[in-house]
C-alpha positions as CSV (number, residue, x, y, z in Angstrom):
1,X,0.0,0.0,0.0
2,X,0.3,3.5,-0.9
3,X,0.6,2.8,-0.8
4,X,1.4,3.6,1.2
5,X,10.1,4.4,7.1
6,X,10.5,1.4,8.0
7,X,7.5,1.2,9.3
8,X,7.4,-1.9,6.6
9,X,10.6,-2.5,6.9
10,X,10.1,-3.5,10.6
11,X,6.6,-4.1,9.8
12,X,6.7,-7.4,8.8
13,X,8.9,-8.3,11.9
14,X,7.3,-5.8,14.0
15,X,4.7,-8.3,14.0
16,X,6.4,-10.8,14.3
17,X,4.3,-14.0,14.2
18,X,1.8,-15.0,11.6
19,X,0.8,-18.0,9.7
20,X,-0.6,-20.9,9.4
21,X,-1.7,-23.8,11.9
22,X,-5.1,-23.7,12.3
23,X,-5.8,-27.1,14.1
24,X,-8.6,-26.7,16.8
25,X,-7.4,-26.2,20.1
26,X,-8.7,-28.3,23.0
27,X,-8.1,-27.2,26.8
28,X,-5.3,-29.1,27.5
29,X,-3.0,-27.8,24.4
30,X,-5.0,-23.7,24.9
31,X,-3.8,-23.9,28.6
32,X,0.1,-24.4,26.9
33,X,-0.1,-21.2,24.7
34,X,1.2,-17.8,26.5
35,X,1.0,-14.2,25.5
36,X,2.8,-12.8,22.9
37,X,4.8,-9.7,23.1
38,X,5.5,-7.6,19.7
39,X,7.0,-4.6,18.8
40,X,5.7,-1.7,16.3
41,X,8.3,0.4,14.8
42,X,5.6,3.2,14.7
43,X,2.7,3.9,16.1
44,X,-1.0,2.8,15.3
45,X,-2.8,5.6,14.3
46,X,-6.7,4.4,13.2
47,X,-8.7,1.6,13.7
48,X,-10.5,3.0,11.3
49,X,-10.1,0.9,7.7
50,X,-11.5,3.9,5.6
51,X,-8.2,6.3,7.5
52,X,-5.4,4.1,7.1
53,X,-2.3,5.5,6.8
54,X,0.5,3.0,7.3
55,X,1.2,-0.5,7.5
56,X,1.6,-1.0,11.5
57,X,-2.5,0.5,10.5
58,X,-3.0,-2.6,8.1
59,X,-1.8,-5.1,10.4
60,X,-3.8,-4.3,13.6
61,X,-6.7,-3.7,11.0
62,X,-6.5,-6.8,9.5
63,X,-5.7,-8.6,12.6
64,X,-9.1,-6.8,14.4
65,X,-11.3,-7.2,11.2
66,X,-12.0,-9.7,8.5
67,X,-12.5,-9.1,4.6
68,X,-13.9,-11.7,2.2
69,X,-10.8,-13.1,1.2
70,X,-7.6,-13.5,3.1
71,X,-3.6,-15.0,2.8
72,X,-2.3,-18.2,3.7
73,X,1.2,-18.8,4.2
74,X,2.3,-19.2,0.6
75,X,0.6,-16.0,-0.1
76,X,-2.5,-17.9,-1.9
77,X,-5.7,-16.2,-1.6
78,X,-8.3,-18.1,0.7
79,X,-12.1,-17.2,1.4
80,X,-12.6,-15.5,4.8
81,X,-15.7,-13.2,5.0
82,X,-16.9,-15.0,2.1
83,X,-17.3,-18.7,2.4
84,X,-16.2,-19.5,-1.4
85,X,-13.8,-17.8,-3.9
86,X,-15.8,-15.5,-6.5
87,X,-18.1,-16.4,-9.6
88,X,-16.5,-14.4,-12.3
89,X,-18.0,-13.2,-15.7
90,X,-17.0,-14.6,-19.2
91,X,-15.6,-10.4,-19.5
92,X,-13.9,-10.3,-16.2
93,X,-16.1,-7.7,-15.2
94,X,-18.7,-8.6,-12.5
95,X,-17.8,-10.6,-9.4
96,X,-20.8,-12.4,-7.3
97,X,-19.6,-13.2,-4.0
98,X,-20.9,-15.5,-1.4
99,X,-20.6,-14.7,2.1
100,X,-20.5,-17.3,5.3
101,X,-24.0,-17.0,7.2
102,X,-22.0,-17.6,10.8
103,X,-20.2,-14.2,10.9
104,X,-20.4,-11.7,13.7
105,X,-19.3,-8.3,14.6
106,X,-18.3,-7.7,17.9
107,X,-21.4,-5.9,19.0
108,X,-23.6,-9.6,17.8
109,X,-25.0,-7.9,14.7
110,X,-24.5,-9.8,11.6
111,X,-22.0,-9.5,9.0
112,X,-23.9,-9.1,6.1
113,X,-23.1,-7.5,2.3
114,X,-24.7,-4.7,3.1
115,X,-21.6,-3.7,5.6
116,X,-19.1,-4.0,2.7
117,X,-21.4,-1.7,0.5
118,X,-21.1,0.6,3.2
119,X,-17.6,0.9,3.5
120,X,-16.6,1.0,-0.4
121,X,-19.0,3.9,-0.8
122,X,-17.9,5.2,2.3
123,X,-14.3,5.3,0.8
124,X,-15.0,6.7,-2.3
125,X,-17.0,9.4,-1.0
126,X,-15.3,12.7,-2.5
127,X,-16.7,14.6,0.8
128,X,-14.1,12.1,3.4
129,X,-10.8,12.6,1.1
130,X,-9.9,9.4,2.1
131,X,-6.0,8.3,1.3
132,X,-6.6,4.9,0.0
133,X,-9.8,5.7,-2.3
134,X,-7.7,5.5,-5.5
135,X,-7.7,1.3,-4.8
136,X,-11.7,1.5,-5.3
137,X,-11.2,4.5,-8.0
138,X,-9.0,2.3,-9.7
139,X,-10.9,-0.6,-10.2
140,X,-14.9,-0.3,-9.2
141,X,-17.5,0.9,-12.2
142,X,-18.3,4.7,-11.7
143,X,-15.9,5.3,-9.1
144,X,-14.2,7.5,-11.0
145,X,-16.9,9.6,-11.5
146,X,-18.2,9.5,-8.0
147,X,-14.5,10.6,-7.3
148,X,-14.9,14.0,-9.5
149,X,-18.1,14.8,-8.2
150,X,-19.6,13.8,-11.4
151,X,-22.0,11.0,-10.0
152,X,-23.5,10.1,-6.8
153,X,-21.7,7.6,-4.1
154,X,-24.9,5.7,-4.8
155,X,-24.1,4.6,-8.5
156,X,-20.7,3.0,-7.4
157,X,-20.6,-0.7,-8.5
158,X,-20.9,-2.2,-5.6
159,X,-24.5,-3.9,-4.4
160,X,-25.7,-6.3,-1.9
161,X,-27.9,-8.4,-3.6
162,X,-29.1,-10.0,-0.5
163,X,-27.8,-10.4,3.0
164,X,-25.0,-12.6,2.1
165,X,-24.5,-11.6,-1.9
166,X,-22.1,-9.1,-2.8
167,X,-21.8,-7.8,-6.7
168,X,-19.4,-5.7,-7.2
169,X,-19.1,-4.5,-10.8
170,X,-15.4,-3.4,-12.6
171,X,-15.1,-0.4,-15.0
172,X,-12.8,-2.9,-16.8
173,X,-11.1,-6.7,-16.1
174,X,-8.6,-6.8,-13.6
175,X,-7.4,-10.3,-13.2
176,X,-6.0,-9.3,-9.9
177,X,-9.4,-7.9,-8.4
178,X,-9.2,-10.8,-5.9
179,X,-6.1,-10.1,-4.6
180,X,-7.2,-6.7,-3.9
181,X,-9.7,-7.7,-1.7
182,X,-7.4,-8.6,0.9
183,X,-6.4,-5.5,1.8
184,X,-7.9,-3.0,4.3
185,X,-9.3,-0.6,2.3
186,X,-11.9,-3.3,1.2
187,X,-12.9,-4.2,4.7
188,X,-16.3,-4.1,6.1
189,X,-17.4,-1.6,8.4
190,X,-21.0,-1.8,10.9
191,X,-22.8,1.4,10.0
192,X,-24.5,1.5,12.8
193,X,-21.3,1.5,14.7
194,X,-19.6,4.0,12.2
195,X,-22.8,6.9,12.9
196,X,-23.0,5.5,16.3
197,X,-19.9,7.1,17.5
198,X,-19.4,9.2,15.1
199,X,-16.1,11.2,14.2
200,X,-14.5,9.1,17.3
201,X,-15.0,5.9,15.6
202,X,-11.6,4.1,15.5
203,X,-10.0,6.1,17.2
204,X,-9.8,4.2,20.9
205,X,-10.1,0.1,20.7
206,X,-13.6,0.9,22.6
207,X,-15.0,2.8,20.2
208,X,-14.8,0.4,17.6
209,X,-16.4,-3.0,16.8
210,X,-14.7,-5.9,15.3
211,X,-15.4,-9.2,12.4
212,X,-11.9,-10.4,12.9
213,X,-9.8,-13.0,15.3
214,X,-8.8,-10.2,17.5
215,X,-10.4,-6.8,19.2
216,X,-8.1,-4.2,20.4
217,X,-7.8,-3.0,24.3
218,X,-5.7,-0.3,25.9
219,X,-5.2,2.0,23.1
220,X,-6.5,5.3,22.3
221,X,-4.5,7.6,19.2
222,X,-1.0,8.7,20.4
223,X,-0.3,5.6,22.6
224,X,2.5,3.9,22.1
225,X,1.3,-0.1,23.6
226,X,-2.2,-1.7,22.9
227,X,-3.3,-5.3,23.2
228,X,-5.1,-7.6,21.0
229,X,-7.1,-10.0,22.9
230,X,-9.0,-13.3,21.1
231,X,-12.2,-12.0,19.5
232,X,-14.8,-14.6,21.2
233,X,-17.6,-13.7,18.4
234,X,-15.3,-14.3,15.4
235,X,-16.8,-17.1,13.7
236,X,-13.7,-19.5,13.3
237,X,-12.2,-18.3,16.9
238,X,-11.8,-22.2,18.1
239,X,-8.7,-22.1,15.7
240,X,-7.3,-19.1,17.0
241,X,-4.4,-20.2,18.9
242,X,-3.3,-16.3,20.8
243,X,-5.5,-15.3,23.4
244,X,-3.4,-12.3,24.2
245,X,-0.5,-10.5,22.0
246,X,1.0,-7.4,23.5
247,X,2.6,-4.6,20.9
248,X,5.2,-2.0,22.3
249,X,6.4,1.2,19.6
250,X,9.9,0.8,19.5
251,X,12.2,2.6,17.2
252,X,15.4,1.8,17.5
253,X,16.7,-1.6,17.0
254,X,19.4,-1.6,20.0
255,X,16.1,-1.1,22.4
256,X,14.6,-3.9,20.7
257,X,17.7,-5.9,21.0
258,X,18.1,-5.4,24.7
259,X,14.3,-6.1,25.6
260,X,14.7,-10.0,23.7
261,X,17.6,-10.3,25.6
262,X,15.8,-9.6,28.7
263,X,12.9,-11.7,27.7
264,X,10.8,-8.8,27.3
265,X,10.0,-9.0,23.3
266,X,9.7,-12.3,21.6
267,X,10.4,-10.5,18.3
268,X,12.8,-8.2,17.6
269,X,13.9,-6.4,14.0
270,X,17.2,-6.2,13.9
271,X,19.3,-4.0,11.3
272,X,23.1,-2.9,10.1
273,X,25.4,-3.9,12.5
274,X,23.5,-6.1,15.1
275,X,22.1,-7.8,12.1
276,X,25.5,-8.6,11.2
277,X,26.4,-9.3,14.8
278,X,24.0,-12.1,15.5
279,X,23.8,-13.9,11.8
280,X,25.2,-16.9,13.8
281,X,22.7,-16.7,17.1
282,X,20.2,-19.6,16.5
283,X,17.4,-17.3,17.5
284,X,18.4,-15.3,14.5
285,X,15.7,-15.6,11.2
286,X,15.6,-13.8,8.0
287,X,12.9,-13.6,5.9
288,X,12.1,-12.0,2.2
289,X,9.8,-9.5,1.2
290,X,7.9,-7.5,-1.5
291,X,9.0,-4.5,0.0
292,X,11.7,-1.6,-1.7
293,X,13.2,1.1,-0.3
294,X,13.4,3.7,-3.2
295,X,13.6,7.4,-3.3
296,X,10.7,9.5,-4.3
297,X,11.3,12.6,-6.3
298,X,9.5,15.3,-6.8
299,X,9.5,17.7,-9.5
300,X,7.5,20.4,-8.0
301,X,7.0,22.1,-4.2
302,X,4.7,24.6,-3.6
303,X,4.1,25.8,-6.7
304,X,7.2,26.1,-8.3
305,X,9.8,23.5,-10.1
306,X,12.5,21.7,-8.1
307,X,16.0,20.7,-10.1
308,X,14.4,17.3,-10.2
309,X,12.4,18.3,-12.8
310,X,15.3,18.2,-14.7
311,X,16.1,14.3,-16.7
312,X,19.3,14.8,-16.8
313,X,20.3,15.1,-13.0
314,X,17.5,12.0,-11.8
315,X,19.3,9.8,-14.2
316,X,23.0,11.5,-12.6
317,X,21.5,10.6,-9.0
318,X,20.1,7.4,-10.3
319,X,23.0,5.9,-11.4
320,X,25.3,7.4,-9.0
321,X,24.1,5.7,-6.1
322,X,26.4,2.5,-5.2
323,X,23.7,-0.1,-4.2
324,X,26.1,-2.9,-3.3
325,X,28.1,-0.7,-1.2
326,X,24.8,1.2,0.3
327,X,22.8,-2.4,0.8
328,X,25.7,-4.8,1.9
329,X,27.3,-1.9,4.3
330,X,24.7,0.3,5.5
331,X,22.0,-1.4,5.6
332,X,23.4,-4.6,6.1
333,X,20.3,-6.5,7.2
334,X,20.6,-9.2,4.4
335,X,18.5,-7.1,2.3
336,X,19.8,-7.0,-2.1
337,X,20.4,-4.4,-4.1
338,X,17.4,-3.9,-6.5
339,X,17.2,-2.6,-10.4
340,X,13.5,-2.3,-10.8
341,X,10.1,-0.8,-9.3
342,X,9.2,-4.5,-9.2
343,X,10.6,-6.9,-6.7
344,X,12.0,-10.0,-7.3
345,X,9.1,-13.2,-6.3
346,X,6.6,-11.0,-6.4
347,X,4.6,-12.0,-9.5
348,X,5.5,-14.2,-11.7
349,X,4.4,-14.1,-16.0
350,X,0.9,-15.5,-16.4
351,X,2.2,-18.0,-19.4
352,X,5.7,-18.9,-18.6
353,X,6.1,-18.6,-15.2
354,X,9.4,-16.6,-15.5
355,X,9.1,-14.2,-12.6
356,X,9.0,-10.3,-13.7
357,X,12.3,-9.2,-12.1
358,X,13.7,-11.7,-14.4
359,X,12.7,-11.2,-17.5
360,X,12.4,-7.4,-17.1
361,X,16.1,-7.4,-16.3
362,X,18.4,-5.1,-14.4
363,X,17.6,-1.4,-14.9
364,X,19.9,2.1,-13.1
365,X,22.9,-0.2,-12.2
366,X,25.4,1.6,-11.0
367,X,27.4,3.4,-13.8
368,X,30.2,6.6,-12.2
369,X,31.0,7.6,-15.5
370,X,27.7,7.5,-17.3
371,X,26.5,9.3,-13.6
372,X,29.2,12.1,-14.1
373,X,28.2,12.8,-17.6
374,X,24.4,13.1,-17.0
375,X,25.6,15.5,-14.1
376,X,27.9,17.8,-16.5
377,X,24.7,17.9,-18.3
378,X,22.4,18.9,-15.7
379,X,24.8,21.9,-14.4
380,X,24.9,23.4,-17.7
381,X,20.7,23.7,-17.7
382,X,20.5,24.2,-13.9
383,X,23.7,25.9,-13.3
384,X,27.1,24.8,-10.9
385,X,25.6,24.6,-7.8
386,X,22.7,22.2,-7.3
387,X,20.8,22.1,-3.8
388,X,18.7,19.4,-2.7
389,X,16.4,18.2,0.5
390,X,16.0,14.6,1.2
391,X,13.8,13.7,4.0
392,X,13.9,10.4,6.1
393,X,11.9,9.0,8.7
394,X,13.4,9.3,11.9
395,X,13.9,5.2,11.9
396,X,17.9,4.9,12.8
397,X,18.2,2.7,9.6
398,X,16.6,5.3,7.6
399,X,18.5,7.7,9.3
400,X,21.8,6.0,8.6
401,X,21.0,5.7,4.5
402,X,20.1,8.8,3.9
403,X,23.6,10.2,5.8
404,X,25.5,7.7,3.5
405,X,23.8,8.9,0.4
406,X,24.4,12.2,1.2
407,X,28.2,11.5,1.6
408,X,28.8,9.9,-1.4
409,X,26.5,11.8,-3.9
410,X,28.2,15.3,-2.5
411,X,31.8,13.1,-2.7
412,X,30.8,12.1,-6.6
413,X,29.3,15.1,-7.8
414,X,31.2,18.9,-7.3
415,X,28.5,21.1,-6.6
416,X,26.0,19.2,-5.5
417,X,24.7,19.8,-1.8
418,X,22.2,17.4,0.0
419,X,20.5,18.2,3.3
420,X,19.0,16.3,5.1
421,X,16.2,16.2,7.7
422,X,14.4,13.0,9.6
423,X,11.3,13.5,10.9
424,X,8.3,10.7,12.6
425,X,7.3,8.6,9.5
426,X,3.7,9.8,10.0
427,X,5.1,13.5,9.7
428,X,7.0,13.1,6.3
429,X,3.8,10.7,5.0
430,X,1.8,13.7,5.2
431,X,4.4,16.6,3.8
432,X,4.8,13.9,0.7
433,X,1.3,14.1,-0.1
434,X,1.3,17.8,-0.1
435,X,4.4,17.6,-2.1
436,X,6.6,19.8,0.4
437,X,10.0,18.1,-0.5
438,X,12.3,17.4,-2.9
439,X,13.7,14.2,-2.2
440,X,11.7,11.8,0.0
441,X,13.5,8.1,1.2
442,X,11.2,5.8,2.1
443,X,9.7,2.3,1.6
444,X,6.5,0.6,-0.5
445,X,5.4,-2.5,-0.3
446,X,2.6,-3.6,-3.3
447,X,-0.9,-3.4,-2.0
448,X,-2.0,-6.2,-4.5
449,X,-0.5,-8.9,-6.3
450,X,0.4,-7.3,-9.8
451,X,2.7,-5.1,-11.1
452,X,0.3,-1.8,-11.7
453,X,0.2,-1.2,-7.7
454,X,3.8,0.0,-7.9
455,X,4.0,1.3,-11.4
456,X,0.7,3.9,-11.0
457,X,2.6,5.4,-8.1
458,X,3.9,7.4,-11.1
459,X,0.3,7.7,-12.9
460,X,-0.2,11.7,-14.0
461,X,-1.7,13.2,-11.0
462,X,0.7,11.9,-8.3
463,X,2.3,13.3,-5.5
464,X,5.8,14.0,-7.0
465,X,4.3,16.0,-10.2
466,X,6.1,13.3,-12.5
467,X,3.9,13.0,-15.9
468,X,5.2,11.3,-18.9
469,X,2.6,10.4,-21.4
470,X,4.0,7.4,-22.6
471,X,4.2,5.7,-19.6
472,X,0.2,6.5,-18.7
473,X,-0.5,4.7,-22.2
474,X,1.3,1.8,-21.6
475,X,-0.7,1.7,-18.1
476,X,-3.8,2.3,-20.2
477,X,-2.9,-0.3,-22.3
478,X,-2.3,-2.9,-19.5
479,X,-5.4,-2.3,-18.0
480,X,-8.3,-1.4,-20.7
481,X,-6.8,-2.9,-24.3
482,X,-5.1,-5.6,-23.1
483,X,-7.0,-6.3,-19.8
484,X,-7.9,-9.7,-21.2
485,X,-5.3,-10.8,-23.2
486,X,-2.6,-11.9,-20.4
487,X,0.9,-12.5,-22.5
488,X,0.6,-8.8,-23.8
489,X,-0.6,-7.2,-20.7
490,X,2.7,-8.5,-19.2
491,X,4.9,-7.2,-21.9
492,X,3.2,-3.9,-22.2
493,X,3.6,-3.7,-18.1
494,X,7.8,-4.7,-18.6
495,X,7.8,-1.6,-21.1
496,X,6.4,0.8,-19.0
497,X,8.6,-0.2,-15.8
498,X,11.5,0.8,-17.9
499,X,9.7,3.8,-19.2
500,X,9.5,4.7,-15.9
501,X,12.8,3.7,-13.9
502,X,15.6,3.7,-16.8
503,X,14.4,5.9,-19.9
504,X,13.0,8.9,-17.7
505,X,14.5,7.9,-13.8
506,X,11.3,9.4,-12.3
507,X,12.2,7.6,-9.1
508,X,15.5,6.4,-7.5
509,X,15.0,2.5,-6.4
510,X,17.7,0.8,-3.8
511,X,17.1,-2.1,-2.7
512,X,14.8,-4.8,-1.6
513,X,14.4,-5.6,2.2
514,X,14.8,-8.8,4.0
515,X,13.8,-9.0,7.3
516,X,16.2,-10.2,10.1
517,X,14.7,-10.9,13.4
518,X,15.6,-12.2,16.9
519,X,12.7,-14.7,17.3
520,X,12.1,-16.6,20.4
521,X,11.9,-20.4,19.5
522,X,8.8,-20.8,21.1
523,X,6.5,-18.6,18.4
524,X,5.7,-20.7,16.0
525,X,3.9,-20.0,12.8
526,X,6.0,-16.8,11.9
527,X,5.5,-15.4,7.9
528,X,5.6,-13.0,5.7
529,X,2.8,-11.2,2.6
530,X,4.2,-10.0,-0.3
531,X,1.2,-7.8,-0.7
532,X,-1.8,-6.6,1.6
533,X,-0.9,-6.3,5.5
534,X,2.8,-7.8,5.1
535,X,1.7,-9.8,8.0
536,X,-1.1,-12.0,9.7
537,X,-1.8,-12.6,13.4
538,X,-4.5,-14.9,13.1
539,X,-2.8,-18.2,13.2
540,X,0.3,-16.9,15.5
541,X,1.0,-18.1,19.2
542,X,3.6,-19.0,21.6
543,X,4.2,-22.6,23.3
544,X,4.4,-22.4,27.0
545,X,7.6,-24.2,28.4
């Protein structure tokens, strides 16, 4: 999501525990499970689904509430809400979806169609200016239009046919509609609930009522702990293992370091250094992602053009930035070096099987002398001294990078200064989307499983004023011409990467994280998403001694 620091960096880890065993649990084996204790490497700041921001956000949400359809632990899609996967027209364009009869919401109303009608026209309601409301713009029939104010919320395609029918109707085929069902944004909310408590909802674990394994306790917005207790009313809760997982904010990975020593955290992300350090512990684990750090950059802040406007010094920055060097000794959390928007294992080509990053190749790599040419190049349109802002969360990793970067791309390139500034992840979210930055490091992590939820982070209309024509035809052409037609709709997706990335460098990619954790040996059932909420909780839990 938009897409949404390391908050994902850690978030996977943050969370720590996730997967799969979903025996039923009698007395004698529930009595053997203890309480978890988790970190966040930011804070939570809705339970609202509509308001999510960041991904600590997704995984309490989707801990706390249920969608129709939800991951396993090989990242397949399984029915949750809905008790069977969709009936899909011959054009791709209307999915009929059955929900389970058996579901609750906290407060014993039932979870009916109705409540995920609610929500998606909630979302898309131009009136809330909801973050997220480009996932239903970008797929749903008339939400577009709702969107500009050109049709009312009521015409969105979405309609409960009954009590436990959902149609949802597509402006187009999107063979990876499923997929994006999984994520928050698609959740169900109780209306009654929602007008019940009005502009409060979500905003304390009281004031909000749950369809998922968990609810939330002890947190109200700016805390920094909460608790997830089992959710008694959740239909399947006999297979819930956790009764109780604890989560603690912590930033820095030394703090988290010291409170697993102490038997305090039974996860703890680990990065640079004391990743290094403990490779050899045999509590040490280290787990893939979808997830890229990359540099945002934007050509235009508060009304008026930054350098970065200019082609000529992105591609200088782009391929004078060392990502061996940066990734194997500053970050040094096992994470790779990576040369594309699209992460390696993340999708894979609908006919061939030959996974994207590999047949789409290595684009930016690291190139001094093609860097210092582009650079000459700039200087001459922009002048001999070149001064840029790059903003970082206040994560130390993050923190860390960006020092590095600015280092090196002041040691490489005469003239150029870079300052920086790191400030609380949800601070430098919000000056991105107002475009009040120049140069912004910072992580994504695909909100569904296909390449357009990366690539139309660079759609015209964004919030780092790139716009390149070609490149929004190709994406037209991905998802309208060849929506159907799967072999093209790859290829014309590989183009417009490169359009993207390597012909026009409208943004700066690095590398592609792997998460290293200190895991106590008695949670079991730890995994990772490569989309959606980059972690589950429903299936995690700790053995007693």
């Amino acid at each position: 999501m938009k897409k949404i620091s390391k908050a994902i960096l850690f978030l996977g880890i943050t969370i720590a525990v996730i997967s799969g065993c979903g025996s039923k649990q009698g007395k004698e084996s529930a009595e053997k499970i203890e309480p978890l204790s988790l970190m966040s490497p930011s804070e939570l700041t809705t339970l609202d689904t509509s308001v999510m921001l960041d991904f600590p956000d997704a995984i309490v949400q989707t801990a706390a509430f249920e969608g129709l359809y939800a991951l396993d632990d090989k990242d397949e899609l399984i029915p949750a809400a809905a008790k069977e996967m969709p009936e899909i027209s011959d054009d791709g364009k209307t999915y009929t979806i059955k929900l389970r009869e058996d579901a609750v919401w906290s407060n014993d109303d039932p979870v009916t169609a109705k409540d995920f009608e609610y929500a998606w026209k909630k979302m898309i309601d131009p009136t809330n200016g909801f973050v997220y409301s480009f996932l239903v713009k970008d797929t749903i029939l008339n939400a577009d239009e709702i969107s500009d104010g050109k049709k009312s919320v009521d015409e969105l395609g979405v309609k409960a046919i009954d009590d436990y029918t959902l149609e949802v109707k597509l402006k187009e085929a999107k063979p990876y509609f499923t997929s994006v069902l999984a994520f928050p944004t698609f959740f169900p909310q109780n209306q009654k609930a929602v007008e019940e408590f009005g502009t409060e909802y979500g905003t304390t674990g009281e004031k909000t009522v749950y369809n998922g394994p968990f609810i939330v306790e002890n947190w109200k917005q700016t805390d920094l702990s909460w608790d997830l207790k089992k959710n008694e009313k959740y239909w399947d809760h006999e297979n819930v293992k956790s009764d109780h997982i604890h989560y603690e904010v912590i930033k820095e990975a030394s703090t988290a370091l010291n409170l697993f020593e102490d038997g305090q955290l039974d996860v703890a992300t680990i990065t640079g250094e004391l990743a290094k350090q403990n490779q050899s512990n045999p509590d040490y684990h280290s787990y893939p992602t979808a997830t890229m750090n990359y540099i945002r950059l934007n050509q235009e802040r508060q009304g008026k053009a930054t350098p970065l406007k200019n082609e000529n010094l992105r591609k200088a920055l782009a391929l004078g930035i060392d990502k061996e060097n940066l990734v194997n000794n500053i970050i040094a959390d096992g994470s790779k070096p990576l040369y594309g928007a699209i992460t390696e294992g993340f999708v894979s080509n609908p006919e061939t099987g030959v996974d994207f990053r590999e047949e789409a190749g290595d684009l930016m790599k690291y190139d001094k002398d093609e860097a210092l040419k582009y650079w000459e190049l700039a200087k001459k349109e922009l002048g001999d001294k070149i001064t840029l802002d790059l903003m970082v969360t206040d994560d130390g990793s993050y923190k860390k990078m960006g020092e590095s970067l600015q280092g090196s791309l002041e040691k490489l390139f005469s003239g150029l200064t870079i300052n920086v500034t790191a400030l609380p992840t949800e601070t430098a979210l919000n000056l991105s989307r107002e475009s009040d930055y120049d140069m912004f490091l910072i992580y994504w992590t695909p909100d569904y499983q296909d390449p357009i939820s990366t690539l139309s982070m660079l759609r015209t209309g964004n919030d780092r004023n790139y716009s390149n024509a070609k490149f929004d035809a190709l994406l037209d052409d991905a998802s309208q011409k060849y929506a159907t037609d799967l072999g093209r709709r790859w290829e014309t997706l590989i183009a417009a990467e490169k359009e993207a990335i390597e012909t026009t460098a409208g943004m700066i990619i690095i590398s592609q994280n792997q998460q290293s954790v200190l895991q106590n040996p008695q949670v079991k059932g730890l995994s990772y998403h490569t989309f959606a909420a980059p972690l589950t909780l429903k299936n995690v839990y700790k053995e007693a001694n």
